[in-house]
C-alpha positions as CSV (number, residue, x, y, z in Angstrom):
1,X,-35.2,-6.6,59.7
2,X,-33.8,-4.3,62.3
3,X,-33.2,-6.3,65.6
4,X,-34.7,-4.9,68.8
5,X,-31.9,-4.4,71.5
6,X,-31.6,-3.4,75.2
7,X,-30.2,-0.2,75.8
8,X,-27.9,0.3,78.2
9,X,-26.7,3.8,79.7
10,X,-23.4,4.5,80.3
11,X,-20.3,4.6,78.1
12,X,-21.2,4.0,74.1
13,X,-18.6,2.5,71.5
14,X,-18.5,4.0,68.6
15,X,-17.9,2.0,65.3
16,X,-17.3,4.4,62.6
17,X,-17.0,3.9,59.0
18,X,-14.5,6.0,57.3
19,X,-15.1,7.0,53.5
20,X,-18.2,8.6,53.0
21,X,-18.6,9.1,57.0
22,X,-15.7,10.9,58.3
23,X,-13.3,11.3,55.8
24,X,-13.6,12.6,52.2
25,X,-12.7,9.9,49.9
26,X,-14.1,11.5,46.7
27,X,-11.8,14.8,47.2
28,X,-8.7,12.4,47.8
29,X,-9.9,10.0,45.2
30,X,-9.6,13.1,42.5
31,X,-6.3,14.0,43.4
32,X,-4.8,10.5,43.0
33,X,-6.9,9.3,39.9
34,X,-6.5,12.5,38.2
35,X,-2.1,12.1,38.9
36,X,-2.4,8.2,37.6
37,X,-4.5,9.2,34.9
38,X,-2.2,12.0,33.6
39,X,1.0,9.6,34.1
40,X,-0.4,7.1,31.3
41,X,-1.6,10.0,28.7
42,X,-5.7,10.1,29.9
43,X,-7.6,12.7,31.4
44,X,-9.7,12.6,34.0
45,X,-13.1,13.4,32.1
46,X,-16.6,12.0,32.9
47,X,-16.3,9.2,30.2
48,X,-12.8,8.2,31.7
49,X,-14.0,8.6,35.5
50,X,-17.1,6.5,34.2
51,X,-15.2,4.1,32.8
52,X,-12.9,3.5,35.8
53,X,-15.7,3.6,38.4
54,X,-17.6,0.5,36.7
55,X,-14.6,-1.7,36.9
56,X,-13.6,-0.5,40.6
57,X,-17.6,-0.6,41.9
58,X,-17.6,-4.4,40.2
59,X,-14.3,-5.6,41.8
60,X,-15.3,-3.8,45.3
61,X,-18.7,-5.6,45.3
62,X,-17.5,-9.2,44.8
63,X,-14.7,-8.4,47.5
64,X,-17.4,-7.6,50.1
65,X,-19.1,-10.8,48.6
66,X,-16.0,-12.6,49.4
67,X,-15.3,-13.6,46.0
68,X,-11.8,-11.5,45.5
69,X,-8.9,-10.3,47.6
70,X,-7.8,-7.0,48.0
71,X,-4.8,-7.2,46.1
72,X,-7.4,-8.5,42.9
73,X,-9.1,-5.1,43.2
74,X,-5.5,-3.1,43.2
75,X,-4.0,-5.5,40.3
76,X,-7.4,-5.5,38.0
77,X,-8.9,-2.0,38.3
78,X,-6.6,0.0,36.2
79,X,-6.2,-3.2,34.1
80,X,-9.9,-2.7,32.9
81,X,-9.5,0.1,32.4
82,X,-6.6,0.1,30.1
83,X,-8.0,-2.5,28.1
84,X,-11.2,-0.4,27.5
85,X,-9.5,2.7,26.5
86,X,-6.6,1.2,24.3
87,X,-3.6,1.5,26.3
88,X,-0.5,-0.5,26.7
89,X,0.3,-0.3,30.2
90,X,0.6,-2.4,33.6
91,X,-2.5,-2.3,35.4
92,X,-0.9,-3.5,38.7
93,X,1.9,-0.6,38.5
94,X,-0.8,2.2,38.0
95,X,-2.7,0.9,41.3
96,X,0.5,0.6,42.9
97,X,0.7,4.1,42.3
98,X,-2.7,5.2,42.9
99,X,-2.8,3.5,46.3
100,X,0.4,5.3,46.9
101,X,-1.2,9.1,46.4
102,X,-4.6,7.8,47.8
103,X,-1.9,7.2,51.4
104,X,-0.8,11.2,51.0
105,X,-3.8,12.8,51.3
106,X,-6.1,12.8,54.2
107,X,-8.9,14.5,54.1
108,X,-12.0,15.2,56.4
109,X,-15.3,15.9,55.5
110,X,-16.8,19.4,56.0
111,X,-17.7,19.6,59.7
112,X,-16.3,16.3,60.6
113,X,-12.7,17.9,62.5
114,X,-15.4,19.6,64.7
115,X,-17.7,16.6,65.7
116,X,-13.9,14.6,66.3
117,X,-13.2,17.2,68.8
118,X,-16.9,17.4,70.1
119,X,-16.6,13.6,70.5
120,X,-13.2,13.7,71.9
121,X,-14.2,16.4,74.4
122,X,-16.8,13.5,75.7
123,X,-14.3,10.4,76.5
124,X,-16.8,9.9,79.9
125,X,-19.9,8.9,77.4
126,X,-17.6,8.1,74.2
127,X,-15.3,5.7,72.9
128,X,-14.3,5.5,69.3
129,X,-13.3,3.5,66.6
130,X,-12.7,2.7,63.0
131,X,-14.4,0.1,61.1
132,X,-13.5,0.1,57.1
133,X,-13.3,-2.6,54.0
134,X,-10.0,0.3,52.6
135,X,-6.8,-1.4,51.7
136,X,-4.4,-0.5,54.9
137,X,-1.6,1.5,53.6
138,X,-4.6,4.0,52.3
139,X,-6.2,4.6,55.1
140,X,-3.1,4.5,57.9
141,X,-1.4,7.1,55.5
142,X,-5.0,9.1,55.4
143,X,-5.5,8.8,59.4
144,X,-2.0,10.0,59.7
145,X,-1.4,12.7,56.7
146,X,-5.2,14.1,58.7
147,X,-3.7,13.6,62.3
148,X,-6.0,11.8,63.5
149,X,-4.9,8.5,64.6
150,X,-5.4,9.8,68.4
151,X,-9.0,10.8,68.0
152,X,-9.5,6.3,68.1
153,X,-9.3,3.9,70.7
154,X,-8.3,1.3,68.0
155,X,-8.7,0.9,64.1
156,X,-10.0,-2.5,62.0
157,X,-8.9,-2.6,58.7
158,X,-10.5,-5.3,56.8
159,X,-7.2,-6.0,54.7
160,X,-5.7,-6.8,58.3
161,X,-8.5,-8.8,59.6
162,X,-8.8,-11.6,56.7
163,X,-12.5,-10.5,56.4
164,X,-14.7,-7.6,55.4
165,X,-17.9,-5.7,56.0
166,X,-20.9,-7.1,55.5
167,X,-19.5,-10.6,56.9
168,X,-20.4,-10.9,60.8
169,X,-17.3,-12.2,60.8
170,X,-15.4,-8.7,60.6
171,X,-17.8,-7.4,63.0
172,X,-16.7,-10.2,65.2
173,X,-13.3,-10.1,65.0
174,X,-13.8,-6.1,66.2
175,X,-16.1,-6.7,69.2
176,X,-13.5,-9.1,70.9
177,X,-10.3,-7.1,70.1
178,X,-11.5,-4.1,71.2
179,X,-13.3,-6.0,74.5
180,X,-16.3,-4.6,73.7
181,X,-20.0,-5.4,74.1
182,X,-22.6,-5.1,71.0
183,X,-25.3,-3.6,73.6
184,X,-23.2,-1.3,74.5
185,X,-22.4,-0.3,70.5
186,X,-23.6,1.3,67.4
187,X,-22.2,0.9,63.9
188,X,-21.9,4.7,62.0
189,X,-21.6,4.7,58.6
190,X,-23.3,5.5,55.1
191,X,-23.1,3.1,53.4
192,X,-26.2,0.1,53.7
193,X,-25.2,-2.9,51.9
194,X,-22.0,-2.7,54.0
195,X,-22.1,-0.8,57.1
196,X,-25.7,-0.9,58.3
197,X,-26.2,-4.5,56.7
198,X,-23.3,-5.9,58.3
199,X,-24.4,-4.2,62.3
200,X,-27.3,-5.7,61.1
201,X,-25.7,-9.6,60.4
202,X,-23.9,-8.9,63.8
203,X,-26.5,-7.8,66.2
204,X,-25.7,-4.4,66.3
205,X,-27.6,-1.2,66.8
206,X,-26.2,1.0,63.8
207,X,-26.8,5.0,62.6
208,X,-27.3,5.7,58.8
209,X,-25.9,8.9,57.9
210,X,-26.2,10.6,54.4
211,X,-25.2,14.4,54.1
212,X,-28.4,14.9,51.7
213,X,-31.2,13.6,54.1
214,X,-31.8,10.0,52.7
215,X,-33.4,7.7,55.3
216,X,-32.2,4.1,55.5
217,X,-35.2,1.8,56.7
218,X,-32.2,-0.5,57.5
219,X,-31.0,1.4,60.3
220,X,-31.9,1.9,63.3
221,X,-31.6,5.8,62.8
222,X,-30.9,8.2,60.0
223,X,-29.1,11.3,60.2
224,X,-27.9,14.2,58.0
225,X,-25.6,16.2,59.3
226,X,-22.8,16.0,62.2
227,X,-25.4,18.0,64.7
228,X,-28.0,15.6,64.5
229,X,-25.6,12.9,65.3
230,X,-24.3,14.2,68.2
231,X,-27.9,14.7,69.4
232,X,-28.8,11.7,69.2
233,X,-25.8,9.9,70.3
234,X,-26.2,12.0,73.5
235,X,-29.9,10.5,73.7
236,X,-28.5,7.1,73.6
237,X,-26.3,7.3,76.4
C-alpha cells in the first residue's frame, strides 16, 4: 500500500539508489566477471554468466532477507560456481578479486553525468544522497574512479550501517545521520523489492525509475528516463 504523505515545498532530499539508477553496474559487472572468469580458465558465455547469476541473485536475496552477511555473498558466489562447472579453485580468492575490479571501474549510466550536473546546478531545491545494499570498497572505488563523490551530501552503504534495504531499519539509520525529515524526502531507485519496498516500510515517498517504461504500482511515481525525473522532481518542490 502506498502511504499518503503531506508535501512540503521547499528543499527535497534526495535518496538515490546506485546500480541500476545512476551508475551502470551491468557494463562494470562485464569487465570484472569477464577478467575473474578468464583468470580460472572460463569464458564469459551465456551458460557461464547464467550459471553465476543464479548463485549471486540467491545469496543477494537472503542478504536483503537478513539471513547472510555480506562477506557470505563475496566468499560463496564464485564458490557455486566452481563447484557447478568442475573447477578446483578458491571461491573466496576469485571474489576477492572480483570485488577488487568491480572498485576500478566507475561507470555512469547514459544520461545520468547530465541530470548530476542538472541536479547539482539546483543545490536551492536539491539535496542528494546515496542509499545502496553494494559491498563498500565497490562502490567508494566506483563513486571515486567516476568522480563523483562531490555530486552527494553523504553516502549510506549498507555494509557500513549493519543493515540493508528493504529493512526500515537502514532507512532509519539514513534519515537521522543525514538530519533529515521523511516529508521532506523521496527514495529513487529501480529496483521494488528493495528500494521502493523499503521507502515504503519507512514512510517515505519514493520514485520508480526503469529506462524501458515499466510502471511500479508500488511507487509513488514511475519514470523512464532522466527528463522526466527532473520534471517531476521540480513539481514536487
Amino acid at each position: 500500500m502506498i502511504p499518503a504523505f503531506c508535501y512540503h515545498q521547499g528543499m527535497l532530499n534526495l535518496l538515490f539508489d546506485l546500480d541500476g539508477t545512476l551508475y551502470d553496474f551491468k557494463a562494470t559487472e562485464k569487465i570484472a566477471l569477464t577478467l575473474v572468469l578468464n583468470t580460472y580458465g572460463l569464458e564469459n558465455d551465456r551458460k557461464t554468466y547464467e550459471l553465476y547469476q543464479e548463485g549471486n541473485h540467491y545469496l543477494w536475496d537472503e542478504y536483503e532477507k537478513g539471513n547472510i552477511s555480506q562477506d557470505a555473498i563475496n566468499d560463496r558466489r564464485f564458490q557455486m560456481l566452481f563447484d557447478r562447472t568442475g573447477i578446483k579453485a578458491d571461491g573466496k580468492e576469485a571474489g576477492e578479486m572480483y570485488v577488487e575490479h568491480l572498485s576500478r571501474n566507475g561507470i555512469l549510466l547514459p544520461g545520468a553525468k547530465e541530470f548530476l550536473d542538472w541536479m547539482a546546478s539546483r543545490k536551492d531545491l536539491f539535496k542528494a544522497y546515496i542509499i545502496t545494499n553494494g559491498i563498500p570498497k565497490t562502490q567508494h572505488g566506483r563513486l571515486r574512479t567516476s568522480d563523483t563523490y562531490g555530486y552527494y551530501e553523504k553516502i549510506f552503504i549498507s555494509g557500513e550501517m549493519g543493515t540493508q534495504k528493504p529493512d526500515k531499519a537502514f532507512f532509519d539509520q539514513v534519515l537521522e545521520q543525514a538530519a533529515i525529515e521523511k516529508e521532506d524526502s523521496i527514495v529513487i531507485g529501480d529496483t521494488e523489492k528493495s528500494d521502493i519496498q523499503g521507502a515504503i516500510n519507512a514512510g517515505i515517498r519514493s520514485i520508480y525509475i526503469n529506462f524501458e517504461g515499466k510502471k511500479s504500482d508500488m511507487a509513488n511515481y514511475s519514470v523512464s528516463s532522466y527528463d522526466e525525473l527532473e520534471k517531476l522532481l521540480l513539481d514536487l518542490v
